[in-house]
N, C-alpha and C positions, 0 to 999 in steps of 0.2 A: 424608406428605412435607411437610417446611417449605417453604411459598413464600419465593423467595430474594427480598432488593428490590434493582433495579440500584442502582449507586455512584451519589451524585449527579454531575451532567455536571461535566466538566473544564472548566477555565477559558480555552477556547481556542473560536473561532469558529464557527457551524455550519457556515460553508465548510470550514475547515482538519478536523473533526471528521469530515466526509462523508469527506474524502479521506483521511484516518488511517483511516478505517473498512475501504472498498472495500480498499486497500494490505495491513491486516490479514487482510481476507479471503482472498485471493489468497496471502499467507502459511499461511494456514491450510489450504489448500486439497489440500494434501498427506496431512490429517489427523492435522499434528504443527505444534505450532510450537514448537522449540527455543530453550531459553534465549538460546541465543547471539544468533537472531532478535530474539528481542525484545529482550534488550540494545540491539544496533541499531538497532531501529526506535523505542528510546525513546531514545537518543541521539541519533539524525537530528534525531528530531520535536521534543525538549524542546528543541537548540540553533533549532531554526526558529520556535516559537512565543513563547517566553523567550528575552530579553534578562539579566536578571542571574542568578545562579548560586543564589537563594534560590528566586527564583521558579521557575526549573528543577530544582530537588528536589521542593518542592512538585508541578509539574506532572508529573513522571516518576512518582509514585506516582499519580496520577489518573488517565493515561494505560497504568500498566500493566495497573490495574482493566479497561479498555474492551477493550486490546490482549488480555487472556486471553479475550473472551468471542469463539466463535466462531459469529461471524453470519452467515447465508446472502449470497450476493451478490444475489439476490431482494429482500432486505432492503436492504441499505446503495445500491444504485446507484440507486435512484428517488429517492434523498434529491440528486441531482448536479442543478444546475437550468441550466447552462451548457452549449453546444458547450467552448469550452475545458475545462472542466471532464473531461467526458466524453473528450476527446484525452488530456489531460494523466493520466487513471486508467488508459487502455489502452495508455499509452506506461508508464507503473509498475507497472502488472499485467506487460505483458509482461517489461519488466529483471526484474522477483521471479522471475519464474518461472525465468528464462532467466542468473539468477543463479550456480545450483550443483546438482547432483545432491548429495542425500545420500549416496550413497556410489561410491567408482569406479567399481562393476559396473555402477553405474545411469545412463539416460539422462541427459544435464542437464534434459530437460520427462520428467517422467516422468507417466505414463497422468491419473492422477489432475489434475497441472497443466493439461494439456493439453484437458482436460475442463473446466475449471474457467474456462481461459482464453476456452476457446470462449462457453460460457457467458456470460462477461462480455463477450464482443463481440457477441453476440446483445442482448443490456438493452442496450447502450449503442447498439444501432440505427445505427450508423457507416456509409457509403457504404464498399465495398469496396475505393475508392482512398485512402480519409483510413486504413483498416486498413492496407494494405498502407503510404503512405504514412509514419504515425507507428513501424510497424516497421522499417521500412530507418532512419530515423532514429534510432532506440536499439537497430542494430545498429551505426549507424558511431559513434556516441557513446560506447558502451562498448570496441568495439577495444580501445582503446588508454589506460582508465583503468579504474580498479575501480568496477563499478556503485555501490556503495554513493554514492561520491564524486559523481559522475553524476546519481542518483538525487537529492539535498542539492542541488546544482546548480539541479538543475528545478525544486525546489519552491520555493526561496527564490527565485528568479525569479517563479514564478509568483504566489506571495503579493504579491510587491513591486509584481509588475505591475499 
């Protein structure tokens, strides 16, 4: 078997990178990630990290390279070197998850998210009130918009901040 060599890294920060990664995961987490997803998540992220329209093609294929590869949350959340950091990936894990069911019959968390989620609140070592906390807040946040929107919202806040 040919050893594969990763893509060289994207042109985007190891912050921004951490947190594309964890958000990947937690997409992945289902044990599919659908075109449409990743359309999404490279459109979110290329308008968030890129400024002009040149550089955002460029970065949408460097990003889809990373976005296919499915890496354990084991892996990507030790790379978070921040409290905010750490909120701000459990408040995005949760919206992903909490997104859609693939299909009507199915829960909107289905087994495996829920799994998955747990998971990722266990690495991220969070006090049981900053969980519960950042959850009541991207359950009132999405109400009444589409997460995707929502999701875009937070993170360009957050970078800017």
């Amino acid at each position: 078997m040919a050893i594969q060599t990763p893509p060289p890294p994207p042109s985007i920060s190891p912050r921004q990178m951490a947190l594309m990664r964890v958000v990947a995961s937690m997409a992945w987490s289902d044990g599919n990630l659908a075109t449409e997803e990743v359309d999404l998540m490279l459109d979110r992220f290329t308008g968030l990290f890129a400024q002009n329209p040149e550089h955002q093609a460029k970065l949408r294929q460097e990003l889809r390279d990373y976005l296919m590869q499915n890496l354990p949350l084991e892996e990507t959340v030790p790379q978070l070197n921040t409290l905010e950091e750490r909120e701000m990936v459990l408040r995005l894990g949760y919206e992903v998850i909490s997104s859609s069911a693939r299909t009507e019959d199915e829960a909107l968390i289905n087994n495996e998210e829920a799994d998955a989620y747990s998971r990722l609140v266990a690495l991220l070592n969070l006090p049981p009130d900053v969980v519960a906390r950042v959850e009541a807040e991207a359950d009132v946040a999405t109400r009444d918009r589409p997460v995707v929107e929502v999701i875009t919202a937070q993170l360009q806040k957050f970078f800017e901040g």
